[in-house]
N, C-alpha and C positions, 0 to 999 in steps of 0.2 A: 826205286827206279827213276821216278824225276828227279831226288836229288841228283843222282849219279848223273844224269843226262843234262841238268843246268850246271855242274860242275864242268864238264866235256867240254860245253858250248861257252861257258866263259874262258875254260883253257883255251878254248880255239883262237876267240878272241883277241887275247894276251899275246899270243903265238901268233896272232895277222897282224896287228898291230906293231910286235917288236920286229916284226922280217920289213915289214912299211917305214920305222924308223930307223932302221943299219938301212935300208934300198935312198931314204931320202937324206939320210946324215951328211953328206956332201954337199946337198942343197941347203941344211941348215948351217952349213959351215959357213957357205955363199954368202947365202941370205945374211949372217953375221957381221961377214966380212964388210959388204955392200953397206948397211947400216953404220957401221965403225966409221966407216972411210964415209958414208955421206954426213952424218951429222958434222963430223970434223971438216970438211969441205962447205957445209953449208952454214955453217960457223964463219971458218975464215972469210969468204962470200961477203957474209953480213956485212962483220966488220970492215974489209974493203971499199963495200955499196957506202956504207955511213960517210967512211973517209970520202968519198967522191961527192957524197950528197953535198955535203957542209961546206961544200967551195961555193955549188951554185944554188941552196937554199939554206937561206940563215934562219932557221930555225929548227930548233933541237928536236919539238914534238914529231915535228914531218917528219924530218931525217929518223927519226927512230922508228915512226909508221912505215915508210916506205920501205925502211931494210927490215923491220920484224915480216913484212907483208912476204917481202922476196924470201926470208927465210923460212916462213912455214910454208911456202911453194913449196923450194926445193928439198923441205922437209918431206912433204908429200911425196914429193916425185921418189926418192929412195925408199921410200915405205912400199910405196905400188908397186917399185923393180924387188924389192926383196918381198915381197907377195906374190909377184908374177914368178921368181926362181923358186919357190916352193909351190907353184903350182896351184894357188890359190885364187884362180881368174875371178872364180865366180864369186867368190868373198868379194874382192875388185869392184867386180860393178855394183853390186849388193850396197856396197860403201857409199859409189861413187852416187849410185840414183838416189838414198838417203839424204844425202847431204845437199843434194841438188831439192829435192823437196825441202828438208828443214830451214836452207836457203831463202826459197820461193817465201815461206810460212812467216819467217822471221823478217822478210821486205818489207812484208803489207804490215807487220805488226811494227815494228820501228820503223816506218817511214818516215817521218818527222824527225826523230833520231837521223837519220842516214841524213837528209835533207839538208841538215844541220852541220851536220858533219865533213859534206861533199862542199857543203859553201864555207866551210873552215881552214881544206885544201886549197880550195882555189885562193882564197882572200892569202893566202900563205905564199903562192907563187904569184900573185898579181901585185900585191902588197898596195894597196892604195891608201893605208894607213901604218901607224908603227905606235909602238909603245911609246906614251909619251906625248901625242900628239893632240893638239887642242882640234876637237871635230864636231861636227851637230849631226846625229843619226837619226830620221825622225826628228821627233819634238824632245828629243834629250841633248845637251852639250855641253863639253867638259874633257876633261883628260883622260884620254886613253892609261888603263894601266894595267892589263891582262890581254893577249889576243888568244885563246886558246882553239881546241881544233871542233869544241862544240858552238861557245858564244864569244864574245868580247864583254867585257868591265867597263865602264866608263866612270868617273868618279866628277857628280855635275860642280857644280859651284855653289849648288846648297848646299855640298857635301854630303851625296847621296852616291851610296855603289849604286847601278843601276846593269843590270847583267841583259845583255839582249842578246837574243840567239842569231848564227851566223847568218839563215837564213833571211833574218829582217837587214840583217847588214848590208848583205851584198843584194839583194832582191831593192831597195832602197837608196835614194840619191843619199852619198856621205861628201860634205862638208868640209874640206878638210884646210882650218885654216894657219897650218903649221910647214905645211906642203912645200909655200913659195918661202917663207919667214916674215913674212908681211902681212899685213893687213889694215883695212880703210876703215877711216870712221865717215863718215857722213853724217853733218850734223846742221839743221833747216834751223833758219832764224826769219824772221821777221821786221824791215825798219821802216818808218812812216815814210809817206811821198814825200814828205816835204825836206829830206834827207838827202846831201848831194853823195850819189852812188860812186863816184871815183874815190870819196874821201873815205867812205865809209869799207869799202874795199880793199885799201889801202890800209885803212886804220885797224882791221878784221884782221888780216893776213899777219901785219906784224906783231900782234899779241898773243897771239899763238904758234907762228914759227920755230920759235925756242922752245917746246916744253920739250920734259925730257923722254926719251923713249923713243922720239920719230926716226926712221928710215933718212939718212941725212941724203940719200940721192935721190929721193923723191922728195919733188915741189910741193906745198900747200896751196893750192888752188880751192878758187872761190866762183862761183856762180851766180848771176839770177837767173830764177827759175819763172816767177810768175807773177801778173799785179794778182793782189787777191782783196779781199773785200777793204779790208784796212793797213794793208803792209805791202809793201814790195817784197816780196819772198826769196833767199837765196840758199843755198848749201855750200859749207865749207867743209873739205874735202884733207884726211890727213893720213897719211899711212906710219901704221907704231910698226915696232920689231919686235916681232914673236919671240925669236932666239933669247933675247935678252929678257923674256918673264913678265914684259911689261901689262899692266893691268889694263884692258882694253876701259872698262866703267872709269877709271880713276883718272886715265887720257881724257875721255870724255867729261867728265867732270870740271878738269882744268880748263879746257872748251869756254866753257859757259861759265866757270868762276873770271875767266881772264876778260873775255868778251863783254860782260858785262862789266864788269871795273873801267875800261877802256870807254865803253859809250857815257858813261855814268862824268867818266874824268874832261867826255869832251859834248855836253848835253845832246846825245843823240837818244833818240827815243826809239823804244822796243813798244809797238802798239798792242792794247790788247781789247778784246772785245768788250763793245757797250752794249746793255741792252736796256730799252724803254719800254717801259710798261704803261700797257692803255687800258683804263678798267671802263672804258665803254661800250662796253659788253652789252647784248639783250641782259636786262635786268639789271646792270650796275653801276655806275655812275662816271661821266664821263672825265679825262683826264684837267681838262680845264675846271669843270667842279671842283678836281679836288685841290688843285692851284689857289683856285679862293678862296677855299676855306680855307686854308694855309695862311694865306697871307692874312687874310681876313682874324685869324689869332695873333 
């Protein structure tokens, strides 16, 4: 007698079930249709968004985030209508509060991630750097050679990858001396009082004028800065061109190879610190002692 009665009761089943699938078979036609026709619409979508991206942002990573982002929207969105045409509301929201919680969970757990990520966007539209570009981020500087949408690469002059997250990028003053295609040396010397300042100015300026590498529309200017204990102190001022590779150290170096040849060629002197020693110290013996007995040998 129960078999008989759970065979009934699954017939009935079988039999609600199939008059429920012929009652909603038009809805599943729908629903089909609606899915056909949106992924193929949120396809072409994509691809159009892409095309329009890459006019006003040059780069590939974004343009492909932005238009995957827009297309699993509108992925979404035909998923929900052909949910809603089968009548499945409450599947719907069921979905919709999930995701909104696994959302929330996944914030606080990749925060830093996100963080990273958001300042990879922006540095993407703001661009205040480019592959390629000599920069100082922080206490690192050297050649940009990755901008990606987590960190950037920078590749220093010890020849060191140094990978820094997007977040210390843009959170951080950058540096960037590639920007204008110039850039200054500043370089502080030192020449005895007794050295006539017009001549030595003169004589400073044109030995370094010609090296190679400089910015030919900017002047090589020269300053004094200050008396100091044993030098009249000046800075000579030179700007190189980025564009053309030129090695900022190797400028700087001819600097100071040319500079000295020139004072050397015309006896001008580069003063340098004295210092004298008094051992007339409590307990030690005074500086003129030890003069005598010097001599005194």
């Amino acid at each position: 007698m129960n078999i008989e009665h759970a065979y009934e009761i699954i017939l009935d089943k079988l039999s609600f079930w199939a008059k429920e699938f012929i009652r909603i078979l038009p809805n599943i036609a729908l629903a089909a249709f609606i899915l056909v026709l949106g992924f193929y619409a949120a396809k072409h979508l994509r691809n159009l968004l892409r095309k329009v991206l890459r006019r006003f942002i040059l780069n590939e990573a974004l343009d492909n985030l932005f238009s995957s982002v827009i297309y699993i929207f509108l992925l979404g969105i035909v998923i929900f209508v052909a949910l809603s045409v089968l009548q499945l509301d409450k599947a719907v929201t069921s979905i919709l509060a999930g995701a909104g919680i696994i959302g929330l969970a996944l914030a606080f757990a990749f925060q830093d991630i996100a963080s990273n990520f958001i300042s990879g966007i922006f540095l993407s539209v703001r661009k205040p750097l480019y592959v390629g570009d000599i920069v100082k981020i922080k206490d690192y500087m050297g050649k940009v050679e990755e901008i990606n949408l987590r960190d950037t690469v920078i590749r220093t002059y010890q020849g060191q990858m140094v990978i820094i997250p997007n977040k210390d990028v843009f959170q951080n003053p950058i540096e960037n001396y590639t920007l204008l295609g110039k850039r200054r040396v500043d370089l502080k010397v030192g020449i005895s009082y007794g050295e006539d300042l017009e001549k030595v100015k003169t004589l400073t300026i044109d030995a370094v004028k010609d090296i190679e590498g400089l910015v030919e529309e900017e002047e090589v200017t020269m300053f004094y800065t200050e008396f100091a204990d044993s030098s009249i102190n000046y800075v000579i001022r030179l700007w190189i061109n980025i564009h053309e590779n030129v090695n900022f150290l190797e400028v700087q170096s001819q600097c100071i190879i040319r500079i000295k040849k020139a004072y050397d060629a015309n006896n001008i002197m580069i003063p340098f610190p004295i210092r004298t020693l008094d051992f007339g110290i409590k307990g030690g013996v005074s500086l003129k002692e030890v003069q005598q007995d010097v001599t005194a040998e």
